[in-house]
ZAMARGU-4260 file (C-alpha; in steps of 0.2 Angstrom, whole numbers, plus 5000, padded with zeros to 4 digits):
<rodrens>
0) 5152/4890/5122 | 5136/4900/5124 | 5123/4897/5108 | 5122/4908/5096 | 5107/4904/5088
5) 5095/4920/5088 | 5077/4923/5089 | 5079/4928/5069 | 5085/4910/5066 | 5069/4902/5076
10) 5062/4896/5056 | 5077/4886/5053 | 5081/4876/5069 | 5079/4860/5057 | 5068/4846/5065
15) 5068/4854/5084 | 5055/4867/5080 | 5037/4860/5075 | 5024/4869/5070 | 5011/4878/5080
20) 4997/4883/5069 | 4986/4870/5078 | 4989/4875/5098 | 4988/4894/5103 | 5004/4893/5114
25) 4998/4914/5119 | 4983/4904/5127 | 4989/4905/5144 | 4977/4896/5153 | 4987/4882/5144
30) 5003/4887/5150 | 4999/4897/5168 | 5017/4896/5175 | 5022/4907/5158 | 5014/4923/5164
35) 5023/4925/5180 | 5040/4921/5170 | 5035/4934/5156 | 5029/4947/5169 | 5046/4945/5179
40) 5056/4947/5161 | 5064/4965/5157 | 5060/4974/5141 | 5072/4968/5129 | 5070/4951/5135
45) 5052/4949/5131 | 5055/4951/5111 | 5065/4937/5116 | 5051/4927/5125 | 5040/4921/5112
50) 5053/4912/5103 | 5061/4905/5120 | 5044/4897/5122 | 5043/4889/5106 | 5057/4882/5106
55) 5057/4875/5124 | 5041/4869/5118 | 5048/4859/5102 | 5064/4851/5112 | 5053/4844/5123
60) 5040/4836/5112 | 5058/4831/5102 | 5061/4821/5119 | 5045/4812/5117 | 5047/4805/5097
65) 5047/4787/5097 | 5063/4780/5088 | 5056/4769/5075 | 5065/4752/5071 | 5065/4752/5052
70) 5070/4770/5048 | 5075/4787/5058 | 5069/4795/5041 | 5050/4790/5042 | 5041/4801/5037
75) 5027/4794/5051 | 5030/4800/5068 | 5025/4793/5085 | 5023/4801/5100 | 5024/4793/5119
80) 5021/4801/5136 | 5016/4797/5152 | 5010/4779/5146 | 5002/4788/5129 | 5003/4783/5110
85) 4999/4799/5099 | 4999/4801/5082 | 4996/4817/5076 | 5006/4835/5080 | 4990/4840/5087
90) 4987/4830/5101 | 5006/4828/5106 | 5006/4847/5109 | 4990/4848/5116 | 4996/4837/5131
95) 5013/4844/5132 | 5004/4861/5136 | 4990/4855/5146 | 5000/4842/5158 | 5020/4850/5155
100) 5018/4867/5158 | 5031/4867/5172 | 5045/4859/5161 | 5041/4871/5148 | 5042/4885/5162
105) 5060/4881/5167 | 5066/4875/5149 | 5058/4893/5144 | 5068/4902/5158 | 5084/4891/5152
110) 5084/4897/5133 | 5081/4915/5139 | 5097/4915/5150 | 5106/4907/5135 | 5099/4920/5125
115) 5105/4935/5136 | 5121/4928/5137 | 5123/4928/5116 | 5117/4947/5114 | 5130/4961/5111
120) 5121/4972/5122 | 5123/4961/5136 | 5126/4974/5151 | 5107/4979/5154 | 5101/4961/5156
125) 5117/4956/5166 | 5111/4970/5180 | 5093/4965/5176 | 5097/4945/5178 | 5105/4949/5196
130) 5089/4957/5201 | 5076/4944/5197 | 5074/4924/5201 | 5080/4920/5182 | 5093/4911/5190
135) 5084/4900/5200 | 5073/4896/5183 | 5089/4885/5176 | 5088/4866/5173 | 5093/4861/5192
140) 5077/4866/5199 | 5066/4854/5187 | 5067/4835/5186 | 5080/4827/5176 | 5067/4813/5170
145) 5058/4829/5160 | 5077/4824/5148 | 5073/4803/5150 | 5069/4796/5133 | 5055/4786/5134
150) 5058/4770/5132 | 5043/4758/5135 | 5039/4754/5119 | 5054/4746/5117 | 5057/4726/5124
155) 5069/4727/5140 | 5082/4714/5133 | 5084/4728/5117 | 5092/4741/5129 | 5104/4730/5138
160) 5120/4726/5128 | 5126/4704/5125 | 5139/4698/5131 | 5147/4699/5112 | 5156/4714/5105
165) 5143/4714/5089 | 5130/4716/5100 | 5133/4733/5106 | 5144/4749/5105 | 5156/4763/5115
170) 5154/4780/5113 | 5167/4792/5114 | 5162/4811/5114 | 5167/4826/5124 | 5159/4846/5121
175) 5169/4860/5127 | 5153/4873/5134 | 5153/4884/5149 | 5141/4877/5160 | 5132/4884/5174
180) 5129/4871/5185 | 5140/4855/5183 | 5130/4844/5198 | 5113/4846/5189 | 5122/4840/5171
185) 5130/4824/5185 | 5114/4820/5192 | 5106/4821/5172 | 5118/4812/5165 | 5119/4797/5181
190) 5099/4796/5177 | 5101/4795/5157 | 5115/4783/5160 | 5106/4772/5172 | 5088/4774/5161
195) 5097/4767/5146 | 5109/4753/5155 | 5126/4759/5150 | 5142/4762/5159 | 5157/4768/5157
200) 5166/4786/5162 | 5158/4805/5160 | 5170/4817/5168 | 5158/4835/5170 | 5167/4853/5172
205) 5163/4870/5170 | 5171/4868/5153 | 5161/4856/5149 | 5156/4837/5147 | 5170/4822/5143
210) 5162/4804/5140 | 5164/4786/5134 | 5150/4773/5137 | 5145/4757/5132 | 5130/4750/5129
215) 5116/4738/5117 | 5116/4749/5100 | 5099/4757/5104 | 5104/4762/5118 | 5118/4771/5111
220) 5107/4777/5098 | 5095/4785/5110 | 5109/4792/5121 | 5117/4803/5106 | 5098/4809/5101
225) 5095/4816/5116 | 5113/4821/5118 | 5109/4831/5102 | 5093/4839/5107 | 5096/4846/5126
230) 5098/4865/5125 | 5116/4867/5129 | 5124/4855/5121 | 5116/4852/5105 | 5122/4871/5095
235) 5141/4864/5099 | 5138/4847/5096 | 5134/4837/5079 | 5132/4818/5079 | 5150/4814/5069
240) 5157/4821/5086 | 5151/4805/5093 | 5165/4793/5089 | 5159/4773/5087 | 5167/4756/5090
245) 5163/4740/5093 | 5160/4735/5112 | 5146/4738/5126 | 5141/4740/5143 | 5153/4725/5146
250) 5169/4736/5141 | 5166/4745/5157 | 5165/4738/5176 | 5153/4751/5183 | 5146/4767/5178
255) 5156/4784/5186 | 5147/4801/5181 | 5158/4815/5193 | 5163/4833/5193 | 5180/4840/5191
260) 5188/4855/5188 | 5195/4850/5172 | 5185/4838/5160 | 5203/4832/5153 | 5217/4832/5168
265) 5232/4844/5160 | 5234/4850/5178 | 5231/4868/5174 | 5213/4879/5180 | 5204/4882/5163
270) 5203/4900/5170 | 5221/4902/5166 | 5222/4892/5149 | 5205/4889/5142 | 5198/4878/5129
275) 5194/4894/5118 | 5210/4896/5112 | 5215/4879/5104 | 5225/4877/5090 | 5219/4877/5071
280) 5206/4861/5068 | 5211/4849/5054 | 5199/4836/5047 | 5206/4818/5045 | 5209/4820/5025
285) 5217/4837/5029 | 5228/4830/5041 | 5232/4816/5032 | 5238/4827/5017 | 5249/4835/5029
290) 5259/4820/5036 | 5263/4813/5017 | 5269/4831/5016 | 5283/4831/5030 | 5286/4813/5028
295) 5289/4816/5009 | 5304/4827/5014 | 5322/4820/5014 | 5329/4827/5029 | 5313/4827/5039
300) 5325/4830/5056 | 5327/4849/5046 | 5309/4851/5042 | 5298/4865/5050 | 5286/4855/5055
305) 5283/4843/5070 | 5272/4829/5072 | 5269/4829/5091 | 5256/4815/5099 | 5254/4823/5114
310) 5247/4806/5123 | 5255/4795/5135 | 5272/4786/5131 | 5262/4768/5133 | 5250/4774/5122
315) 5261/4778/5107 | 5272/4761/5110 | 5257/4752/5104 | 5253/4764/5090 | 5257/4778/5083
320) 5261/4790/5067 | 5274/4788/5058 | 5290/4801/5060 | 5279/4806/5077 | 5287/4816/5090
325) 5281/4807/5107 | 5286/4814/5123 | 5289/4801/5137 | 5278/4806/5149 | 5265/4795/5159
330) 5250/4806/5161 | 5244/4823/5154 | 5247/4833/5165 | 5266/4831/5162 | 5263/4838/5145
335) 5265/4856/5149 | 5282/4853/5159 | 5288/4843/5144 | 5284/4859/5133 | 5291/4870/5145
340) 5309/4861/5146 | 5306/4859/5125 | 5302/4876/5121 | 5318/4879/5108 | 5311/4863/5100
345) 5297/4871/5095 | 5303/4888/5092 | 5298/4895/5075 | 5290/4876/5069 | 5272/4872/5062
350) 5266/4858/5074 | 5252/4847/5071 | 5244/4838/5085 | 5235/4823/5089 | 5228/4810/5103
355) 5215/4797/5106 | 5197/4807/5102 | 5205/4826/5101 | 5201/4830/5118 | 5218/4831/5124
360) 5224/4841/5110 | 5212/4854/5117 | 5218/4861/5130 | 5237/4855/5124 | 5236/4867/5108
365) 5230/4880/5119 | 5244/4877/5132 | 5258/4876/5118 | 5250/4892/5107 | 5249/4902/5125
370) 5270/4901/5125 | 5273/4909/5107 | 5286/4901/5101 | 5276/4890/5089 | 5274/4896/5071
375) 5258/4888/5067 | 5247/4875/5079 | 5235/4863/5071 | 5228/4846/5079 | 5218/4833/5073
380) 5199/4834/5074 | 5191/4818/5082 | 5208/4813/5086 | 5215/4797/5080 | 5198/4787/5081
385) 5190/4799/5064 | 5208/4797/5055 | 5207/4778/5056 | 5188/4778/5050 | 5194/4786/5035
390) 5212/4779/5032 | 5214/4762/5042 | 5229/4759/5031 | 5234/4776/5032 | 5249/4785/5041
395) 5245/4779/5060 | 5253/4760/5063 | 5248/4749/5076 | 5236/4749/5089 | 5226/4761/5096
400) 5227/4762/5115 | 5209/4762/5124 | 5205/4766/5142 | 5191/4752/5144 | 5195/4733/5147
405) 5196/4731/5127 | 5215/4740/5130 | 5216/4742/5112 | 5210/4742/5094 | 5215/4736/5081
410) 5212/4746/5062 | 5226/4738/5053 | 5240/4722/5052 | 5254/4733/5057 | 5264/4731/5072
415) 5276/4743/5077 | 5288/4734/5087 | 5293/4720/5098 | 5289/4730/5113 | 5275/4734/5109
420) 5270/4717/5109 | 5278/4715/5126 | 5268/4726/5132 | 5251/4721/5130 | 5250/4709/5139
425) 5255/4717/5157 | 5241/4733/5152 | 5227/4724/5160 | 5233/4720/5177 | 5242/4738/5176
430) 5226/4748/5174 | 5217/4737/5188 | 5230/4739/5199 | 5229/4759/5199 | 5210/4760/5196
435) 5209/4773/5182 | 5198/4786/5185 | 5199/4797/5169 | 5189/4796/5153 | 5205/4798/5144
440) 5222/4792/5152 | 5226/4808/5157 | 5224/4805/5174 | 5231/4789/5175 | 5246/4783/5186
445) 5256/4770/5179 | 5272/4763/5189 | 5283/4765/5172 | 5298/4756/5180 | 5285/4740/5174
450) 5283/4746/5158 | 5298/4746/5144 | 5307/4763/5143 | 5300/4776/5130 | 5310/4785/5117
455) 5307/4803/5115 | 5304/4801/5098 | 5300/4789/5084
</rodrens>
């Protein structure tokens, strides 16, 4: 999604915009690169410059904030770059516009073309965008270290994850954003992954960015600050977006960073169903309110409402909630063939939604909405990794099914069924056997005559 934050709300940008009452940033024989960009802007772009630049300015001295080990709420900061300590605001910014001034050129350039984008009277800068080397100004051209942490303060053996799960963390996170170009984010995040020794899956679109990584807890930390703080993502991300578990870099063989078309494979272009017309977001208590509502109901086969997981069959054998609707199919891309053959099931029906981490039910909201049949859609926000953080004993039983070499996790004693129990054991050697691929299972190909047959519904 494009930013919407405006010139007006430069003031509150929280902790990213400093303050510049000690460096002249109009002084541009500090920033020489600046006044070819601002001579090339149109008029109605310029008003826009000066905030641009600030802000450009802030994010990247953000980048350069040394982590401290007692408290992310010290008041005391530190500063490192290019093998510097600093101290002060003063000295920091000082640097950053004497020796930085190109990063701050094409991160300027950047927050303009975001900027355009937002404004209501788009038309004039989209012809004057074509006609001047804005475009070529975007994050590609500038080296991806400029968005590296840095990390030498810190002892080597912090940033690399035990052997022991309780040494380290996964991350699971994805951010729906139109991006313009996918291979720059690739290339960024293979650097950021490599800089902070985790691995793991990051599957990168025009739609966005889908990721799970594993790694020592600081590096985890690091990698959702700066996740937070680069331009495009950080007006559509917040940190509860980032869902934790215990694990590492171990949890994953290698690390894979690709481009796709899709970021989670339903096997249909976004440009025909798009992630901007999900279905209504539910937080985990409001979802929760709402399955002791249908299961309370006597004849719950006569209710008007559904409870669909839309993940695969041999995720929900192993866990699931109860009175679920879960269609047998072995990949996500079967989902919208299922709804298609199902669309008198839910004719006229409210429909709440739920998978792994939410991602899926993105684009499955959107597919089922699309066919409008439905009375209402709604889906679980943060999927079923947020509901179990706040209900582990809650309406989901079982396990829940991860696409790592963990396999699952376990919130509570419950066990569904015999099966289920069956099952586990043959996962591993299925999943190294087809060489999985996606960050969620959407993509993955399972031979199901191995596994035991799926119901349709539980």
């Amino acid at each position: 999604m494009p930013s919407s934050t405006s010139p007006d709300q430069g003031d509150d940008l929280e902790n990213c915009i400093l303050r510049f009452s000690d460096l002249d940033l109009k002084d541009m024989s500090l920033i020489n690169p600046s006044s070819s960009l601002k001579a090339e802007l149109d008029g109605s772009t310029k008003k826009k410059y000066s905030f641009a630049k600030k802000k450009a300015f802030a994010l990247f001295v953000k980048t350069k904030e040394v982590p401290t080990k007692r408290s992310f709420e010290c008041k005391e900061k530190l500063w490192k770059c290019c093998q510097q300590l600093f101290t002060d605001q003063t000295s920091i910014h000082r640097h950053v516009a004497t020796q930085h001034a190109d990063e701050i050129y094409h991160q300027t350039a950047s927050i303009l073309k975001q900027l355009a984008v937002t404004l209501s009277t788009s038309k004039s800068l989209s012809s004057a965008d074509e006609k001047n080397p804005l475009k070529e100004c975007l994050p590609h051209n500038h080296d991806v270290s400029a968005w590296l942490p840095d990390i030498s303060c810190f002892n080597p053996d912090e940033l690399i994850s035990g052997q022991g799960s309780e040494e380290g963390e996964v991350l699971l996170y994805y951010c729906y954003h139109d991006l313009e170009d996918p291979q720059w984010i690739c290339a960024w995040q293979t650097a950021l992954c490599q800089h902070l020794h985790l691995t793991g899956k990051i599957r990168i679109a025009a739609e966005g960015i889908n990721g799970t990584v594993g790694g020592s807890k600081l590096a985890t930390r690091l990698y959702v600050e700066v996740m937070l703080s680069f331009p495009l993502f950080k007006d559509d991300l917040c940190k509860d977006d980032f869902k934790t578990s215990k694990g590492g870099a171990h949890c994953f063989p290698e690390l894979r960073v690709g481009v796709f078309e899709e970021i989670v494979p339903m096997g249909i272009s976004p440009k025909k169903i798009s992630y901007k017309k999900p279905g209504i977001h539910l937080s985990p208590g409001e979802f929760h309110k709402e399955v002791e509502k249908f299961l309370s109901q006597a004849n719950q086969e006569q209710s008007d409402t559904i409870l669909l997981d839309c993940r695969n069959f041999y995720e929900s054998k192993i866990g699931r909630f109860q009175g679920c609707l879960a269609p047998d199919i072995r990949k996500f891309s079967y989902f919208p063939s299922y709804v298609d053959k199902n669309l008198e099931l839910f004719r006229e029906k409210r429909v709440l939604m739920y998978c792994t981490g939410g991602i899926r039910c993105e684009r499955g909201s959107a597919y089922l909405k699309a066919k409008g049949v439905c009375k209402e859609v709604f889906q679980l926000k943060g999927g079923i990794h947020k509901y179990l953080e706040e209900f582990p004993d809650g309406f989901y039983k079982g396990k829940l099914f991860v696409f790592d070499e963990r396999y699952a996790l376990s919130y509570n004693s419950d066990v569904v069924s015999g099966q289920a129990q069956r099952l586990m054991p043959v996962i591993p050697s299925l999943l190294e056997a087809k060489s999985v691929h996606t960050v969620e299972p959407a993509g993955t190909s399972i031979n199901s005559a191995l596994l035991p047959s799926a119901a349709s519904s539980f």
